[in-house]
C-alpha positions in Angstrom: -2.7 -0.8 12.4 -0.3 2.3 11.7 2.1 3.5 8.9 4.6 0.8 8.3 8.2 2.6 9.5 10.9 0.8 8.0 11.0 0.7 3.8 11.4 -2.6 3.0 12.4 -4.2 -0.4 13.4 -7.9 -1.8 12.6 -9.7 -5.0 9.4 -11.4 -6.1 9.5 -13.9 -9.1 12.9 -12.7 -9.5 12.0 -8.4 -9.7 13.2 -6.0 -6.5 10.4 -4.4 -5.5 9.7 -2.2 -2.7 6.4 -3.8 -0.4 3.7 -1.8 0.5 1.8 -4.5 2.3 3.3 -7.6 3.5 0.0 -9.2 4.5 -2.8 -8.0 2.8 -6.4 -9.0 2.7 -8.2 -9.4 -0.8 -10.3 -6.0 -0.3 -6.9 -4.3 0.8 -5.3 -6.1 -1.6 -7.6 -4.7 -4.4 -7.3 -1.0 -2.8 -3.7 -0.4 -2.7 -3.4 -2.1 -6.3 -6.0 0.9 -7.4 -4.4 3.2 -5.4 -1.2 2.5 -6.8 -1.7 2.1 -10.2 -3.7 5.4 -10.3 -0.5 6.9 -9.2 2.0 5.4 -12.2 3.5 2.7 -10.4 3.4 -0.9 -11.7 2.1 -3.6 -8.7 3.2 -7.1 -8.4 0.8 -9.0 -6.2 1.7 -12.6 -4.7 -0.6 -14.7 -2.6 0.9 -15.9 0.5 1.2 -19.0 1.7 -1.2 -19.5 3.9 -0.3 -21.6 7.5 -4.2 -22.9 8.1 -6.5 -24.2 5.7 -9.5 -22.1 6.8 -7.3 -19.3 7.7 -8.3 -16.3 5.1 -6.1 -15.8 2.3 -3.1 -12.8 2.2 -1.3 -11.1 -0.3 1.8 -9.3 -0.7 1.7 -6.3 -2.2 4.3 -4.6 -4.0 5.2 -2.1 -6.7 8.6 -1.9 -9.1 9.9 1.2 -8.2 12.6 0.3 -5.1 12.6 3.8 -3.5 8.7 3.9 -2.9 8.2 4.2 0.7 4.4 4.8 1.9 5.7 7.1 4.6 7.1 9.6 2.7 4.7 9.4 -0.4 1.8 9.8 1.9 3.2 12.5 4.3 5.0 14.4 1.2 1.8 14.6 -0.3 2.7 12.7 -3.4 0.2 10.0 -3.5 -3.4 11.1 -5.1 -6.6 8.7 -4.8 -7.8 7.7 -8.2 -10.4 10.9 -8.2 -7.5 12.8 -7.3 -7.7 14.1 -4.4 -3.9 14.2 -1.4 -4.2 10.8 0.0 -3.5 11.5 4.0 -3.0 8.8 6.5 -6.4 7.2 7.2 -7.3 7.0 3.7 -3.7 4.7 2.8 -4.7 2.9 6.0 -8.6 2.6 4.8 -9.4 4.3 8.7 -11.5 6.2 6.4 -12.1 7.7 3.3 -12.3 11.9 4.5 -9.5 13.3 2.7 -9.1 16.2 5.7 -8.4 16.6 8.5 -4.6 16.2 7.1 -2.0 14.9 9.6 -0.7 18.5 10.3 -4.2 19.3 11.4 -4.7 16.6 14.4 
């Protein structure tokens, strides 16, 4: 799994939000809603429909604010973890959770 690289946006329940997470699990789910709201922004989650019955539940995640893009908030450095520390790539993509090496360093 990598950065998403295209910024996509629509409407949920009638708001145009900008997605973070098209498909989500509940622990990821719970993560980015953290991780966003630390950061100011207000999340709209919606469950997915799901095509199997035993299949594992997803989630879209989204926040209000239609120019968010991951990709630039993570590589401008604008995103902080709620302790506040620079979120870097592997932390947004819960690789792990070392704040260094940064992307600049690999």
């Amino acid at each position: 799994m990598s950065m998403p690289i295209k910024h996509e946006f629509g409407k949920i329940d009638g708001k145009l939000v900008s997605f973070a997470d098209k498909s989500a699990s509940e622990s990821r789910m719970k993560f980015l809603k953290e991780l966003l709201e630390a950061n100011g922004f207000e999340v709209i989650i919606k469950e997915n429909e799901q095509k199997e019955d035993d299949g594992e539940k997803t989630y879209t995640v989204a926040v209000t604010d239609i120019v968010f893009n991951p990709v630039i908030w993570v590589y401008d450095r604008k995103l902080k973890s709620p302790d506040g520390k620079i979120v870097n790539e592997d932390y947004w993509m819960q690789r792990n959770s070392d704040f260094k090496p940064q992307y600049w360093e690999r």
